[in-house]
N, C-alpha and C positions, 0 to 999 in steps of 0.2 A: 248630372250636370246642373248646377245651380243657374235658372235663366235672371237669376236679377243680378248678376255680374257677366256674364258672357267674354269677356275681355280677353282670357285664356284661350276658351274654344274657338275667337275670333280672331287670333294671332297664328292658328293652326290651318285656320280655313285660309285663311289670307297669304300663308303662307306655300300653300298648297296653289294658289290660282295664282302665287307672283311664280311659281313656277312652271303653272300651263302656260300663261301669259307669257313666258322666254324662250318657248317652241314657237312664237306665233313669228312667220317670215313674210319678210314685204312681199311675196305673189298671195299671201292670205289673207292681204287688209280689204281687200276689196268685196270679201266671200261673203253670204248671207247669213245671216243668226237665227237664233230660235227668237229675239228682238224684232216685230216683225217692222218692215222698213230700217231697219239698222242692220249696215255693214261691219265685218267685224273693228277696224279703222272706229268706225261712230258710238261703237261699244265701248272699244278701251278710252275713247276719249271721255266718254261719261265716267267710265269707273275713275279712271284720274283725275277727273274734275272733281269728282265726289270725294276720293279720299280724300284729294285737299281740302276741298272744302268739311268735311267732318274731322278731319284733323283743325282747321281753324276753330269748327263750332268748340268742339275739346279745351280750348284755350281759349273760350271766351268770345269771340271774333263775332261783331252780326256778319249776318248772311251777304255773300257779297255772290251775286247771279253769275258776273264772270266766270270767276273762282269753281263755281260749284258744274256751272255747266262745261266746264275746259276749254273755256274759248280762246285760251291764249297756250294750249297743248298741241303741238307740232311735230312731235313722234311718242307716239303712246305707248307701246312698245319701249323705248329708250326707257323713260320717265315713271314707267309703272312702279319698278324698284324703289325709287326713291321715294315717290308720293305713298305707297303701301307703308315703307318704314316711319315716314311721318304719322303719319294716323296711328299706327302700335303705341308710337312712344308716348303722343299727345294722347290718347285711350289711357296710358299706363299712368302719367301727370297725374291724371283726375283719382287721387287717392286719398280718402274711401270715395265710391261713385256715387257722388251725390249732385244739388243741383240740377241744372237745366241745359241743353244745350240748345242754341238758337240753329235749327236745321230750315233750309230753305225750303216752303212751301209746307212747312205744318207746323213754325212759330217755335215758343220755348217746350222744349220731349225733356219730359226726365231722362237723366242721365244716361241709366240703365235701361230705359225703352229706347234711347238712341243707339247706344251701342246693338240694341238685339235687331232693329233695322238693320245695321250697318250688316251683321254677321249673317241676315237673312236674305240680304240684295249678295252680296261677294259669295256664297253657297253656291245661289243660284247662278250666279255671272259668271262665275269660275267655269259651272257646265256650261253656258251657253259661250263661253271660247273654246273648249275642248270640242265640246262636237260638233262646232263650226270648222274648226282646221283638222278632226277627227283625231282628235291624241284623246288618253285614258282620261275623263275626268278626275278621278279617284276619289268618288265622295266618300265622304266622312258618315257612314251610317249611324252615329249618336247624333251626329251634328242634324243631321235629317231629323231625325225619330225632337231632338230638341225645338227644330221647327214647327213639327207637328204639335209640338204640344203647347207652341206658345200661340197658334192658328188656331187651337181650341177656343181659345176666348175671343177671337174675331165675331163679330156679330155674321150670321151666315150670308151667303150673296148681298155682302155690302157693296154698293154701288161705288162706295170710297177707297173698295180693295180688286175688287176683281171685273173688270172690264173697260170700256172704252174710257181714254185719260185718267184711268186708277194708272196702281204701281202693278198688278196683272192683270194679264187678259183673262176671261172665263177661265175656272176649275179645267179640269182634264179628269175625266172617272177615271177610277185606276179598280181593276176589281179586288176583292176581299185579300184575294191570297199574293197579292202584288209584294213584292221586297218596300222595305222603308225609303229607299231613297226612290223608287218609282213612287210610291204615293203621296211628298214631298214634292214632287216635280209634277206632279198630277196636278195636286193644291196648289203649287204656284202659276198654274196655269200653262204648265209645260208638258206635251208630248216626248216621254222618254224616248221615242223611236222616230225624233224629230232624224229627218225631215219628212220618214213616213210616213 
């Protein structure tokens, strides 16, 4: 998997969580996530926010906070579909992946480091709706094993990646012999046996 285009892999992962996300039924918006303080409702309303809004970054768009935080999404569920296929096309636009995309709260990302954001938040999102409403998540075991390798160059215990108001909370140790997509969910700071 080539991580300095991700576009492909991220059409697959995306495509995989627009359809956990169409198992999820109005008695499940209310249920808890692996998100800690977010409902499953408060989840999909971020991921909609965000597609839209990293579909607008795609096409040039500054950062608009509304947009990005889904403040004006009123069934997330509904809307997931469409806001998902936005973001693909507007990903596909930016051809060859060049450029900067203005994403809210970390300024102009290369192109290519925005889209492997975008592919490394919906991995992770996609489980934390499955086993919030308890369906298969079905990761993508390359997609994982790709995560891990682009976490390799993360400076270790960045205070700007893993803990209180990063984008995760604390590591999760996963031991030696763990499968790739537990030690992915480890590194993102997820208990694979949430909510054990």
């Amino acid at each position: 998997m080539d991580l300095r285009d991700l576009r492909e892999p991220n059409r697959r992962v995306l495509a995989t969580t627009t359809g956990i996300v169409a198992q999820v039924r109005t008695g499940d918006l209310d249920l808890p996530t692996p998100c800690a303080g977010w409902s499953v409702r408060d989840l999909l309303r971020h991921m909609v926010g965000n597609n839209n809004g990293f579909a607008a970054a795609a096409l040039g768009a500054p950062p608009d906070p509304a947009v990005w935080d889904g403040v004006d999404v009123t069934d997330p569920v509904g809307e997931f579909p469409a806001s998902a296929a936005r973001v693909v096309a507007a990903f596909a636009s930016v051809e060859p992946l060049t450029g900067t995309f203005a994403v809210l709260g970390y300024g102009d990302v290369p192109a290519g480091q925005a889209v492997a954001m975008y592919f490394i938040d919906y991995l992770a999102h996609g489980w934390d709706v499955a086993v919030s409403i308890g369906v298969d998540p079905r990761l993508d075991e390359e997609a994982c094993a790709a995560v891990l390798r682009i976490g390799a160059a993360w400076p270790k215990d960045s205070q700007a990646i893993w803990g209180p108001g990063a984008p995760f909370v604390h590591r999760v140790e996963m031991p030696a012999a763990a499968s790739v997509p537990d030690r992915m969910l480890g590194f993102l700071g997820r208990s694979p046996a949430w909510p054990g």
